[in-house]
NUNU-500442 format. One line per 5 residues: their letters; for each residue x, y, z of N, C-alpha, C, O. Coordinates in steps of 0.05 Angstrom, whole numbers, always signed. Each point is the difference from the previous one (the first is absolute). Layout:
<recs>
A> X/Y/Z/X/Y/Z/X/Y/Z/X/Y/Z  ...
</recs>
This chain:
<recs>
XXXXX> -231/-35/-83/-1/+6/+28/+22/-16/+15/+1/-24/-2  +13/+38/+14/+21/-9/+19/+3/+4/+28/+9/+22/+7  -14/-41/+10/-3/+7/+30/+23/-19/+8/+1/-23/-9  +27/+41/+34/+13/-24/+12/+11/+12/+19/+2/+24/+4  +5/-41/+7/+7/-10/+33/+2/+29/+15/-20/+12/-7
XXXXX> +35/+5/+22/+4/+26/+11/-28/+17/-9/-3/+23/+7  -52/-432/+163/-8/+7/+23/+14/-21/+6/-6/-21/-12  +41/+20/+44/-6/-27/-1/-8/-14/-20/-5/+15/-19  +1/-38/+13/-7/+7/-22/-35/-27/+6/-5/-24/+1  -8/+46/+1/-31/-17/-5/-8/-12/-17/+12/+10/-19
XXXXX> -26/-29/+8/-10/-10/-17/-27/-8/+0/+0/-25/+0  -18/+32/+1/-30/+13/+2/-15/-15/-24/+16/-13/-13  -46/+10/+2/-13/-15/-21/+6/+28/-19/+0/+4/-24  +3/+3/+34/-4/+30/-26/+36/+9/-5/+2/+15/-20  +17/-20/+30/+31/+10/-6/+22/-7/+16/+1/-7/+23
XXXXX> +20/+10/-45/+22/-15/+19/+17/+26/+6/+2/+12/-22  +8/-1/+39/+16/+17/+17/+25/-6/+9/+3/-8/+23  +17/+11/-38/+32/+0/-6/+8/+20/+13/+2/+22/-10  +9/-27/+49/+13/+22/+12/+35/-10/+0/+13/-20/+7  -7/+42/-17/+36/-3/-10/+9/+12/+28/-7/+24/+2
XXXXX> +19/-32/+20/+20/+9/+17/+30/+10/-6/+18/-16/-7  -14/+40/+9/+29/+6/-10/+17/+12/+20/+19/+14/-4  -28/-23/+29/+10/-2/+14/+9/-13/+23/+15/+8/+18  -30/-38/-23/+0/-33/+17/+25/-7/-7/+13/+7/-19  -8/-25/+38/+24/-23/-14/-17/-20/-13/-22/+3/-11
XXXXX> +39/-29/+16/-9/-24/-17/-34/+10/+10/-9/+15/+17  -4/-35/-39/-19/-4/-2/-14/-31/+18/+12/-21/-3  -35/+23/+20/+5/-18/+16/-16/-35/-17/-20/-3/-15  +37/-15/+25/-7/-15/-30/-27/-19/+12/-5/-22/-10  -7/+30/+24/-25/-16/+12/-21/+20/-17/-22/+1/+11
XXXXX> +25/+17/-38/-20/+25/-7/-21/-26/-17/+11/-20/-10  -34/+23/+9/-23/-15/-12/-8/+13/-19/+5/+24/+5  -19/-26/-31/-9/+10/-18/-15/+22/+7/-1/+19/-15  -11/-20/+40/-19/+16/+8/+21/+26/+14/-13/+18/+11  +41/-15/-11/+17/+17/+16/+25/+5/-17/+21/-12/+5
XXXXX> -22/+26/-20/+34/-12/-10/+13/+46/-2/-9/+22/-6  +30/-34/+15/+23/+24/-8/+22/-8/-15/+10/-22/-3  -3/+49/-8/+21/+0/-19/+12/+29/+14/-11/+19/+11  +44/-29/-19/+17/+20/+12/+20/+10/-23/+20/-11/-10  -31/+36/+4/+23/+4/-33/+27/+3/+8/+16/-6/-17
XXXXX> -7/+14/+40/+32/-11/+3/+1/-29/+6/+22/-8/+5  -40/-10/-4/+4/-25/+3/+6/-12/+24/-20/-5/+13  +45/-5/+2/+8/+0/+14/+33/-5/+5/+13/-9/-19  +0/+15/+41/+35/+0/+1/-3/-19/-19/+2/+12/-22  -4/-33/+19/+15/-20/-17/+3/+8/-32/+20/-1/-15
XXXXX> -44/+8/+11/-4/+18/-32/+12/+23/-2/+4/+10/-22  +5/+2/+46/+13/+23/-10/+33/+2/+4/+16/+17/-8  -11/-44/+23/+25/-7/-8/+3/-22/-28/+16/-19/-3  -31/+26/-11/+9/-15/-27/+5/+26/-25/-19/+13/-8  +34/-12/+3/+8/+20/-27/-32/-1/-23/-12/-20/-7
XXXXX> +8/+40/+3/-20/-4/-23/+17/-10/-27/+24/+3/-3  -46/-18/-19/+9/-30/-16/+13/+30/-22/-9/+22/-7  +33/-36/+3/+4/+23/-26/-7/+1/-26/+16/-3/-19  -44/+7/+19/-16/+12/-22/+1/+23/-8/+15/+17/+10  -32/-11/-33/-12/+30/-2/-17/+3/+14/-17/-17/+7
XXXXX> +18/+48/+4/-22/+3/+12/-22/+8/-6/+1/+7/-24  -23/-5/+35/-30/+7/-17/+0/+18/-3/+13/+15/+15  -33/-3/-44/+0/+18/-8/-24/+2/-14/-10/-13/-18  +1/+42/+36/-29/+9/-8/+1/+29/-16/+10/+22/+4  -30/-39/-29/-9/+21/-22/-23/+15/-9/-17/-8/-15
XXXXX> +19/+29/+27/-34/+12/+3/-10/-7/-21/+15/+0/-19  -40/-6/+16/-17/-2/-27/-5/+24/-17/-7/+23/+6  +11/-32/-25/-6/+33/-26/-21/-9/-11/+3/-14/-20  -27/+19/+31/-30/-8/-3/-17/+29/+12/-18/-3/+17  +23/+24/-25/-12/+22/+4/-5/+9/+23/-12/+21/-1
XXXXX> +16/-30/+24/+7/-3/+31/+5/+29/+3/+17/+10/-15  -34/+10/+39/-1/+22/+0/+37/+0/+13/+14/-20/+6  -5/+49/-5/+22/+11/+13/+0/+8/+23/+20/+0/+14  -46/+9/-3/-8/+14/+24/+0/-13/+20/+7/-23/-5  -14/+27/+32/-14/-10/+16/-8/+19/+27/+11/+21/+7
XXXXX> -36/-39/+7/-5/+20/+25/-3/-21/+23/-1/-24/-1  -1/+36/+14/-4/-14/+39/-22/-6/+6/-17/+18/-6  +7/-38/+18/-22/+10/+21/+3/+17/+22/+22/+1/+11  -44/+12/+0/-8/+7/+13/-14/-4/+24/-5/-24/+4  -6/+44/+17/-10/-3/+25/-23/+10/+4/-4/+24/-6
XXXXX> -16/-38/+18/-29/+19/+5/-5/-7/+23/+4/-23/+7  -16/+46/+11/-19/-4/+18/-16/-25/+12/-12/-9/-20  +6/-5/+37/-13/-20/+4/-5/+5/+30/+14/+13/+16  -40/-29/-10/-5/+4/+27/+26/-14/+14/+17/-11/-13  -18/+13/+40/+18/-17/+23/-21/-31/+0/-24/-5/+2
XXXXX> +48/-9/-5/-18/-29/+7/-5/-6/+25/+5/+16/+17  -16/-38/-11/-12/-6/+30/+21/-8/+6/+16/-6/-17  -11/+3/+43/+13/-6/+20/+2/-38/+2/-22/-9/+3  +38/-7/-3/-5/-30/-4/-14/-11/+30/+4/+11/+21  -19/-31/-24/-19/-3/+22/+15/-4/+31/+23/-8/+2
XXXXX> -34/+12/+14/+21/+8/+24/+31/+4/+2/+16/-13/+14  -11/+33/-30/+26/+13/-6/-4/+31/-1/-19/+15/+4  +46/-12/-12/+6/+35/-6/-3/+14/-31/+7/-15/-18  -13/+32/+12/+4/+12/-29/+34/-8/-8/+19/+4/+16  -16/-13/-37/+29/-2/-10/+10/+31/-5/-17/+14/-12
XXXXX> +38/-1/+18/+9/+16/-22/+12/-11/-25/+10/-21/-7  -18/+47/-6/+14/-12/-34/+22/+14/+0/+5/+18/+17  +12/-27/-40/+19/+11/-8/+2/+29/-12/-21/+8/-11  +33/+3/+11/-2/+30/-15/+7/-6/-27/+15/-15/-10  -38/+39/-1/-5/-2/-31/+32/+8/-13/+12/-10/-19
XXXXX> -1/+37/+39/+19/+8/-17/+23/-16/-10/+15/+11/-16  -7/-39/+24/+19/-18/-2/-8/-19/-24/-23/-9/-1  +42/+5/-16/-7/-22/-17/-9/-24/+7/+17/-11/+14  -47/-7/-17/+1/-21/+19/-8/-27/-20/-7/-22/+9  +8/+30/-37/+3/-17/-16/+8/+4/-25/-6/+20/-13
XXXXX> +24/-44/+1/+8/+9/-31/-6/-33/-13/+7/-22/+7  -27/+34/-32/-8/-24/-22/+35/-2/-12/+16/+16/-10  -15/-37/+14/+34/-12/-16/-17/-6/-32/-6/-23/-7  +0/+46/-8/-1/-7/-28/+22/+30/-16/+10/+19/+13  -9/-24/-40/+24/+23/-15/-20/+34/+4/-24/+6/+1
XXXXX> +48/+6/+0/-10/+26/+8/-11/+21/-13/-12/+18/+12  +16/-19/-46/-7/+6/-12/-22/-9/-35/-2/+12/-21  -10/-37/+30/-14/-13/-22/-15/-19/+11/+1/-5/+24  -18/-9/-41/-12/-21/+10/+10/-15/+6/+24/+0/-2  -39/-25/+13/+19/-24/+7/-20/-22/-14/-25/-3/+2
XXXXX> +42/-9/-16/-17/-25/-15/+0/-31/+11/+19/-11/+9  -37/+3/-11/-2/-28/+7/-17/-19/-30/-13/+8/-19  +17/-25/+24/-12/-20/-20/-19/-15/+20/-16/-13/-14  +11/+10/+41/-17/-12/+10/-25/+10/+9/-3/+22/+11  -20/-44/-18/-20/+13/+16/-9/+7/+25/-19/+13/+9
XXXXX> +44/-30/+3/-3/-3/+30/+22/+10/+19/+7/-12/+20  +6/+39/-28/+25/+8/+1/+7/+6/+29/-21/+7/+12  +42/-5/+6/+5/+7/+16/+18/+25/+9/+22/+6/-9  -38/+7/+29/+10/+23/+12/+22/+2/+15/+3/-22/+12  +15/+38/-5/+23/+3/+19/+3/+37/+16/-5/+20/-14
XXXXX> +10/-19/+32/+0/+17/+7/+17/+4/+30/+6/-21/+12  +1/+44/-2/+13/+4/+16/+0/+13/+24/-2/+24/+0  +5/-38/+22/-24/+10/+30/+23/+19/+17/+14/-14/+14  -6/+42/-12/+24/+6/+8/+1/+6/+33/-18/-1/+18  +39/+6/-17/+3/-10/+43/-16/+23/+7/-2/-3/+24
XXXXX> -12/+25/-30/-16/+22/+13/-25/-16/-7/-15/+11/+16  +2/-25/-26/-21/-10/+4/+0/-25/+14/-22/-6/+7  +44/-12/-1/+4/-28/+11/+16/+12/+29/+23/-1/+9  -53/+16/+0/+5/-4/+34/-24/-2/+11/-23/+2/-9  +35/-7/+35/-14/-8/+20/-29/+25/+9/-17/-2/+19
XXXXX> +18/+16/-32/-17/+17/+13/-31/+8/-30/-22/+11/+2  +33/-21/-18/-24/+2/-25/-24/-16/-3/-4/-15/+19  -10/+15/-36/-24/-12/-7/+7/-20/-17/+5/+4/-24  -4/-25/+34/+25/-26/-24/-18/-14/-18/-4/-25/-2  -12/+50/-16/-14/-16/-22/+3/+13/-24/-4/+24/-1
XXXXX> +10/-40/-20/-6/+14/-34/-15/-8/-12/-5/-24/+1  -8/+41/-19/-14/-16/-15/+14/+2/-29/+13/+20/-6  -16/-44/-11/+10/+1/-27/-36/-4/-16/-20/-12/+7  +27/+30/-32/-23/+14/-17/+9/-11/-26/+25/-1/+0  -39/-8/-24/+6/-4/-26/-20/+7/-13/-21/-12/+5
XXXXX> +20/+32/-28/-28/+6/-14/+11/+9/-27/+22/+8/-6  -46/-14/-10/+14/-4/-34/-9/+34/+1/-17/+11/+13  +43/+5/-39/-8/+23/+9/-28/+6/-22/-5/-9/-22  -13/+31/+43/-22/+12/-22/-26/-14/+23/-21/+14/+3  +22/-37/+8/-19/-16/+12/+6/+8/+41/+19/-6/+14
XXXXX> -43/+20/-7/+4/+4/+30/+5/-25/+19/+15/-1/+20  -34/-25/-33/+7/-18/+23/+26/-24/-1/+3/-7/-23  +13/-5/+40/+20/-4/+7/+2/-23/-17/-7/-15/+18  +11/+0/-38/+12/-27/-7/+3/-23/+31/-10/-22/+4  +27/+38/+14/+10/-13/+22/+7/+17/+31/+18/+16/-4
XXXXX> -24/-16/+22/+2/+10/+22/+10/-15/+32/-15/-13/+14  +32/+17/-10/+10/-14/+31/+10/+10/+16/+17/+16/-5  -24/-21/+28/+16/+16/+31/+26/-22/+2/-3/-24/-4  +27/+36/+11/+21/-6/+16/+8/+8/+25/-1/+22/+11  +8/-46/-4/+18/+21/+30/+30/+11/-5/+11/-15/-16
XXXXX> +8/+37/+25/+14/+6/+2/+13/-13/+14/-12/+0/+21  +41/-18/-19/+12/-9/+12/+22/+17/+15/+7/+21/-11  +4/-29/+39/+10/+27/+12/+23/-3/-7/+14/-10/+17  -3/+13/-38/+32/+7/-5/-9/+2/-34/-19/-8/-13  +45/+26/+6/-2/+6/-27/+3/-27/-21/+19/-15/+1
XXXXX> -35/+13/-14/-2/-24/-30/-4/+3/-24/-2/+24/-6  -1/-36/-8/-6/+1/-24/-17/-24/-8/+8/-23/+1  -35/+31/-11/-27/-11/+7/-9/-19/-34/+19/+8/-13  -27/-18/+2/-9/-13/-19/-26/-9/-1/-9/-17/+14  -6/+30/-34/-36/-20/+1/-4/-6/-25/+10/+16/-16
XXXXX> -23/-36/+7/-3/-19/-17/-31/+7/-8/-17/-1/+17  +10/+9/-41/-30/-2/-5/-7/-22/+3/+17/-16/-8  -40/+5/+17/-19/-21/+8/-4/-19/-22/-13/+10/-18  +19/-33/+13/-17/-8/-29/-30/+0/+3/-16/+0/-20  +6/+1/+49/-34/+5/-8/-5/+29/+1/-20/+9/+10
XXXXX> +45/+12/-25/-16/+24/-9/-8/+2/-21/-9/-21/-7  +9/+35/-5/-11/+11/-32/+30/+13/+0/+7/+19/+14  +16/-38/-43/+5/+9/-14/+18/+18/-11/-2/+4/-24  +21/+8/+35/+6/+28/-22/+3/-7/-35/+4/-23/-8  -5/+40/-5/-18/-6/-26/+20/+5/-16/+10/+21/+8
XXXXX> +4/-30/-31/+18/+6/-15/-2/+28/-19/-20/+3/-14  +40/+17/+13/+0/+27/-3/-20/+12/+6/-15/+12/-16  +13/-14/+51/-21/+21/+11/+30/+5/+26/+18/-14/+8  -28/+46/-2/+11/+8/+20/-8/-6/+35/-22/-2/+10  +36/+0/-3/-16/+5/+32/+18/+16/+19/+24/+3/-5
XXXXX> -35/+4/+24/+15/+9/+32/-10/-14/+18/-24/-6/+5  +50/-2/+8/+2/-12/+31/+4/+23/+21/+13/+19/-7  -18/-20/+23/+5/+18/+27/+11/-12/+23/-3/-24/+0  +14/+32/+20/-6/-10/+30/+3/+19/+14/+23/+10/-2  -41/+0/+19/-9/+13/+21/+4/-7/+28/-9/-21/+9
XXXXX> +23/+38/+4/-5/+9/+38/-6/+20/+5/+1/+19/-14  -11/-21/+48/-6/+26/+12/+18/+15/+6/+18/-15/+8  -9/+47/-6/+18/+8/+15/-16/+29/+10/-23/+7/-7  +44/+11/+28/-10/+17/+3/+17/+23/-1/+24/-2/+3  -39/+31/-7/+5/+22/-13/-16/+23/+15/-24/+3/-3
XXXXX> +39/+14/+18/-14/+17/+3/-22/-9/+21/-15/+18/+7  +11/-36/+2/-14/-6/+22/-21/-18/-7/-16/-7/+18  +12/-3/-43/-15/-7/-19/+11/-29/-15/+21/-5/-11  -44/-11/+16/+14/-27/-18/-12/+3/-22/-22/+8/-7  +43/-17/-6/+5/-4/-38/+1/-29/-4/+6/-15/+18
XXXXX> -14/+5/-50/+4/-21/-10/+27/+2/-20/-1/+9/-23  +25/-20/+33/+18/+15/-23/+2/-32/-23/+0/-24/+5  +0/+44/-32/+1/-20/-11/+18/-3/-22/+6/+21/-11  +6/-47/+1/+14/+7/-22/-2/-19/-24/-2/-24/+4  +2/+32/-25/-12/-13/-21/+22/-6/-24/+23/+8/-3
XXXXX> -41/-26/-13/+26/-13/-26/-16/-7/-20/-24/-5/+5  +36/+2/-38/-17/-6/-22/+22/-17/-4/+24/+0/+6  -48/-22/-22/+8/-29/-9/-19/-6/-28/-24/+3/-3  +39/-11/-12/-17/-6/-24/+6/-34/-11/+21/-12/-3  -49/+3/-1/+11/-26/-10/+1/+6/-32/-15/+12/-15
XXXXX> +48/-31/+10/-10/+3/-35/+15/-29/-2/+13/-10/+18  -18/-2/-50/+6/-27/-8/+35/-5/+0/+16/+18/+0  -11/-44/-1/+33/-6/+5/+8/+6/-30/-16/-6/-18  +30/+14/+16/+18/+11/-23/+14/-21/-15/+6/-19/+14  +0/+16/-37/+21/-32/-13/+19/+3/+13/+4/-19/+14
XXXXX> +19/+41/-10/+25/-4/+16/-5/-13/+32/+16/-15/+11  -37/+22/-2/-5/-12/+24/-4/-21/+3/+10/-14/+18  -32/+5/-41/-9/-31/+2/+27/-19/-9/+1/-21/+12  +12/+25/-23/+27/-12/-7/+24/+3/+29/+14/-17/+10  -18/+43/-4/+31/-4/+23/-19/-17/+29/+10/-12/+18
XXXXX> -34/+16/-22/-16/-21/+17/+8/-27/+2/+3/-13/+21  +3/+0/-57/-3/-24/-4/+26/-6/+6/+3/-24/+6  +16/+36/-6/+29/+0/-1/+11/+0/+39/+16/-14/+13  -28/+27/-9/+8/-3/+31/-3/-21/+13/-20/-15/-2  +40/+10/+18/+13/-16/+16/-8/-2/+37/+7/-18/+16
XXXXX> -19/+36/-13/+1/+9/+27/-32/+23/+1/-16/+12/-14  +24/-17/+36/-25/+33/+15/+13/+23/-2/-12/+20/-6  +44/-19/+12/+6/+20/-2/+9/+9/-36/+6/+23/-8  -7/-48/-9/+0/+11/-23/-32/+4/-7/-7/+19/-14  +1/-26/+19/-39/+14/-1/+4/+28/+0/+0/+14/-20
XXXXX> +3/-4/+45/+0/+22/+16/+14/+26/-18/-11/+22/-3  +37/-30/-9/+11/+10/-13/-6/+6/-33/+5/+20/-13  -20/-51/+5/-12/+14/-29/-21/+15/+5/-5/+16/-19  -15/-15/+44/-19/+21/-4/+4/+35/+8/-13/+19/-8  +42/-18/+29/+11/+19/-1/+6/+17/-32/-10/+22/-7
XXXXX> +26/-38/-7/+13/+12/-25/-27/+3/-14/-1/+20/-14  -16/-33/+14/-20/+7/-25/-25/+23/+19/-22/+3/-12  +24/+6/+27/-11/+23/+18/-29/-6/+19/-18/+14/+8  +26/-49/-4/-25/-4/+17/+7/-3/+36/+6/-20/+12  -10/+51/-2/+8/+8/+23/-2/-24/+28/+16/-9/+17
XXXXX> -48/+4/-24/-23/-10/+26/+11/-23/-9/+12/-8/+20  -9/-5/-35/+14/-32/-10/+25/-8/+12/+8/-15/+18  +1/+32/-35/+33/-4/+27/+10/+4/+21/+22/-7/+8  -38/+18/-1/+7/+13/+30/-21/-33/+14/+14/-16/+12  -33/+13/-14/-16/-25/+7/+21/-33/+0/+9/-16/+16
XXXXX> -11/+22/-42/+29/-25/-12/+17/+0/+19/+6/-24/+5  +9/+42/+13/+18/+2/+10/-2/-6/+23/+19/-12/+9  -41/+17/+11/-3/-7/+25/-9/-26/-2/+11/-14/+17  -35/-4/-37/+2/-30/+14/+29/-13/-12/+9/-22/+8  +3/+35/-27/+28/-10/-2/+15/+1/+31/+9/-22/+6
XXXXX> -5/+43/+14/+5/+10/+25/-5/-30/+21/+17/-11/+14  -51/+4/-21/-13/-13/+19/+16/-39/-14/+14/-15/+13  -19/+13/-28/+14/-20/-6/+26/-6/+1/+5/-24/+4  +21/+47/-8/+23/-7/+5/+10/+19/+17/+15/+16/-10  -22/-13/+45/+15/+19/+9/+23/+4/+13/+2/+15/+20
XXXXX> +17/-27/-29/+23/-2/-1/+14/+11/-25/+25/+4/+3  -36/+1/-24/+10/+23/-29/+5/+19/+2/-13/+12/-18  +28/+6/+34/+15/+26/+2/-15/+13/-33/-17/+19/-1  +26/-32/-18/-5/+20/-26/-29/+3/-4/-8/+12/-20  -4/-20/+36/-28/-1/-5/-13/+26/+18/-22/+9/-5
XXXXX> +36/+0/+24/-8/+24/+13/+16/+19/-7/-5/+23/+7  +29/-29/-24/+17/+21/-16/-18/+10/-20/-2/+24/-7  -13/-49/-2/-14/+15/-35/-27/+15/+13/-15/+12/-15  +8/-13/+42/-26/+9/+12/+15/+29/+7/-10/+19/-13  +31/-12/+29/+10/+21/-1/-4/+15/-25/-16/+17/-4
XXXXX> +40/-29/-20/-4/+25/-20/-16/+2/-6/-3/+24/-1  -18/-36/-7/-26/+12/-16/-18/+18/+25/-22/+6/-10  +24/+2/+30/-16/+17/+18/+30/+23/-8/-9/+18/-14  +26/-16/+17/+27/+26/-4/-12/+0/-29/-14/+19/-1  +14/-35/-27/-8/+11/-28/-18/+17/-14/-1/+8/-24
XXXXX> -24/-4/+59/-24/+9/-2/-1/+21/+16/-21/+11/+8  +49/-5/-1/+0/+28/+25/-4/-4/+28/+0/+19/+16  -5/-48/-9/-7/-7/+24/+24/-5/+21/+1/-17/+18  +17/+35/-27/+26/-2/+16/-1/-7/+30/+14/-16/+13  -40/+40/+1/-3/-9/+32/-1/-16/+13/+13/-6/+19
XXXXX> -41/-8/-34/-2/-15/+5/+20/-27/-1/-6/-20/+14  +29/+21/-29/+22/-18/-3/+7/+1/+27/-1/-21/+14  +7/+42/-6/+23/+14/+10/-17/-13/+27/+14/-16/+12  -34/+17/-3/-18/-10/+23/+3/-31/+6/+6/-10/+22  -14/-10/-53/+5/-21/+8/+23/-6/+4/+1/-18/+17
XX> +25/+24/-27/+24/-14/+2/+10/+6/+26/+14/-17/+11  -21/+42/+4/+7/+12/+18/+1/-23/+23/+7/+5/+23
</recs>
């Protein structure tokens, strides 16, 4: 089974919430553990530095029986929510506009080795306005089992981002070679009618591989992390690897270079094309 894609950042007893701004300048340096942004163009100073002349990363889908297919979520019916207490009904956004894309590969699973893996996804400018219902929810459930592993409301931030959530260590788990789907859900409307639109992704945990555990031991850096789990086809790993690499040195131009190609390696050209913009 294959399902895919088409806060500030909170830190709560139950999760930490990694909101990526890609469209702030510097980052303001009074941010507390309890607040932090990351900016994948970094800022002027990083982007007047030449990226380091390396190789660049390079991601290798896994040949682990990983379906070919894939499908979208979808939209259903839902009542109109209440109105917020001495306020107006929000309008939502219209369903017909793209108003989110899971940043995972477009055609296969995406593998991780952790049990505690993290999500990424992409909030686009028809849903980051001023006039919507500025909440998502993110969903994780092992597949075959109805109830959720993990469940959380977000708020929608009003400008377009790119969002990150961290499973909880006080959840339960994802289980080595079991499948799951993540979701995240908003309201929009259609036809006169609010919808939950939603869009979904498969993730499978499976064990580190000997080439991995070795270019593991061998690396030098986060961004060589990032890169051995690229090549050996662990999607959710490197893409992860790569942003607290981001948050630690943001001044590394090549570090939002290697975050670029691997979203263009996976068909996620637009989305390129949005943040660099």
């Amino acid at each position: 089974m294959m399902i895919n894609r088409h806060k500030k950042i909170l830190v709560t007893s139950s999760i930490t919430l990694l909101f990526i701004n890609i469209f702030s300048g510097n980052i303001p340096p009074n941010q507390s553990l309890k607040k932090i942004g990351i900016n994948p163009d970094f800022n002027s100073k990083a982007l007047a530095i030449p990226a380091a002349a390396t190789k660049g990363i390079e991601y290798k889908p896994p040949s682990r029986g990983a379906p070919s297919t894939t499908a979208s979520g979808g939209a259903r019916v839902v009542d109109w929510p209440p109105p917020p207490e001495g306020g107006n009904r929000i309008k939502p956004a219209f369903c017909s506009f793209p108003l989110l894309v899971s940043l995972v590969p477009e055609n296969h699973f995406g593998l991780t080795t952790s049990g505690y893996p993290t999500f990424l996804w992409y909030v686009t400018e028809n849903l980051a306005s001023e006039e919507i219902l500025r909440e998502m929810e993110f969903e994780l459930k092992q597949v075959g089992k109805n109830e959720p592993i993990y469940k959380d409301k977000i708020p929608v931030e009003r400008k377009p981002a790119i969002v990150q959530i961290q499973l909880p260590k006080n959840s339960p788990q994802m289980v080595t070679g079991q499948e799951y789907v993540w979701s995240v859900s908003t309201l929009c409307v259609a036809n006169g009618e609010i919808k939950k639109m939603m869009v979904q992704s498969s993730i499978r945990r499976v064990a580190p591989t000997p080439a991995l555990t070795r270019l593991l031991g061998a690396a030098k850096s986060e961004r060589e992390q990032a890169s051995a789990y690229a090549v050996e086809g662990f999607w959710y790993d490197a893409v992860a690897t790569l942003v607290k690499a981001a948050d630690r040195n943001p001044d590394d131009r090549a570090i939002a270079e290697d975050f670029y190609s691997l979203l263009d390696q996976v068909g996620l050209n637009e989305v390129t094309a949005k943040v660099r913009q």
